[in-house]
Steps between C-alpha positions, in 0.01 A plus 500: 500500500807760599610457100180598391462804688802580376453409107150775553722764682735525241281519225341838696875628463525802344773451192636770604581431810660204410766670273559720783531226711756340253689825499543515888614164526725468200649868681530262848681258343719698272613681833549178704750416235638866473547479844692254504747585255518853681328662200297814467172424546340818253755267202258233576179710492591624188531126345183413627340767338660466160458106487126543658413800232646276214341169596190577302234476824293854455230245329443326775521752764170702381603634187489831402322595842770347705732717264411822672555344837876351396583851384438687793636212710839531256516886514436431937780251434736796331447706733583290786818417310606853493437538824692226631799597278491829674496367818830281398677816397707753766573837383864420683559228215360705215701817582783298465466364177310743306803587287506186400121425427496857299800369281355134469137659447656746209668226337226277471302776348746579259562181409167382456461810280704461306417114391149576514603783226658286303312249503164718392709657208621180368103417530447771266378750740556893468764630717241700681296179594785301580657754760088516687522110480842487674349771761224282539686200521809632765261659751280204556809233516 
């Protein structure tokens, strides 16, 4: 008899709340073993997210209703990130190395210009769209 009150409760399950509940304890055990190798745990977060997003499961979750509710969980999610990565950083460490971080942070935006030029003109872009692609492109890597 326990089975079968089971077997009816989770058929009132919300598909939704299952692929949540898939997320939090794919995130548990994703930390356990982060843990254990003395890993960040946000690294793991991160994985669970892209391998959860990519597994194809919004159809069963609800659909395009359940959509909605996964975005504003993901842009919670972002949020919380930041937050937490501002938390890990003291102004004592970045004061320190902000030399370096402007140099490294120039660099990669001239570099990344640069190709992204090139490789737009050799696409047979005008050299006026190529240089607002390789803006484009260097401020959001």
């Amino acid at each position: 008899m326990g089975l079968r009150v089971l077997a009816a409760s989770a058929a009132d399950v919300s598909p939704l709340f299952a692929l949540l509940s898939l997320v939090l304890i794919l995130a548990v055990l994703v930390s356990l073993v982060l843990i254990r190798f003395r890993q960040s745990l946000l690294v793991g977060y991160l994985l669970c997210g892209v391998v959860i997003a990519n597994a194809g499961l919004l159809p069963f979750a609800g659909g395009e209703e359940a959509d909605a509710v996964i975005t504003h969980l993901a842009e919670i999610g972002v949020i919380l990130l930041m937050f937490t990565l501002g938390i890990e950083f003291s102004l004592g460490e970045l004061s320190h190395l902000w030399r370096m971080a402007l140099l490294g942070g120039g660099l990669q935006v001239l570099l990344t210009s640069v190709i992204t030029v090139a490789g737009a003109t050799v696409l047979g872009f005008p050299m006026a769209e190529a240089v607002v692609i390789s803006v484009a492109v260097a401020l959001s890597s």
